[in-house]
N, C-alpha and C positions, 0 to 999 in steps of 0.2 A: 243205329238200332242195337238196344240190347240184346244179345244170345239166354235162353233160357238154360236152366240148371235144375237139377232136380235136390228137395230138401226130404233128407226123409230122417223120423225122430224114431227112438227106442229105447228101451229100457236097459239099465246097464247092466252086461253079463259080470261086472267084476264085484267081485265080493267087498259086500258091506264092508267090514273090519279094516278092506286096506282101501277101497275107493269109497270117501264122502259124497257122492254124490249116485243119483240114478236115473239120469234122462239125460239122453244125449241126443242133440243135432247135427248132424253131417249134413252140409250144403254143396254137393258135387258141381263146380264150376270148370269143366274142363279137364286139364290136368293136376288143378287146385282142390285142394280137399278144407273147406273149413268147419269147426267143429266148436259147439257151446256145450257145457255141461251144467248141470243143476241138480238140487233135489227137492223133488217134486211129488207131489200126493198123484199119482194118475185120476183121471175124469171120465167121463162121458167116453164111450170108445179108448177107453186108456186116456186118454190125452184133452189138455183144455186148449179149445182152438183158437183160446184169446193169447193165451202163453205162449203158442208156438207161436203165432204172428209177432209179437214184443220181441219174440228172442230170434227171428228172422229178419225182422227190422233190426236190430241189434248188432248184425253182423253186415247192413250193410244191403239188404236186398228187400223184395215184398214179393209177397204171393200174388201168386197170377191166378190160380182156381183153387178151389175149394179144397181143403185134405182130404184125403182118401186115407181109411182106417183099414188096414188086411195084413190078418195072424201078428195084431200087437205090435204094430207098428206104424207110424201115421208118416203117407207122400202127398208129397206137394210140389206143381210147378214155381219155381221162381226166377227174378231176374234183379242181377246188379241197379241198386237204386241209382240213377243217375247224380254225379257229381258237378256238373256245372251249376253255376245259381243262376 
């Protein structure tokens, strides 16, 4: 069984001029911290819930429920995509 992890996305606090990019994923997997970065036009509640799935998958894992949008910031259950074929 997979263990669940929480993904939560937000906008980047680092200044345009020295960080290219402005939306970041952190997927908290335990002790593991994994992280996507991009730049992105914010959507619908800040965020496009098709982008964050693609860049969720992306790293490896799928949303278990729906995203939750609270104070500009979108959470989400997920869990490691299984590796066996």
């Amino acid at each position: 069984m997979n263990s669940l992890c929480v993904a939560i996305c937000q906008l980047s606090s680092q200044p345009k001029e020295d960080f290219d990019v402005n939306t970041e994923l952190l997927i908290l997997d335990g002790r593991d911290v994994h992280v996507a970065t991009w730049d992105a036009e914010p959507r619908d509640r800040g965020f496009d819930e098709h982008v964050l799935n693609d860049r969720v998958d992306s790293l490896g894992y799928m949303v278990v429920n729906d995203w939750a949008f609270l104070e500009g910031k979108a959470y989400a259950v997920v869990e490691r995509r299984s590796t066996t074929s």
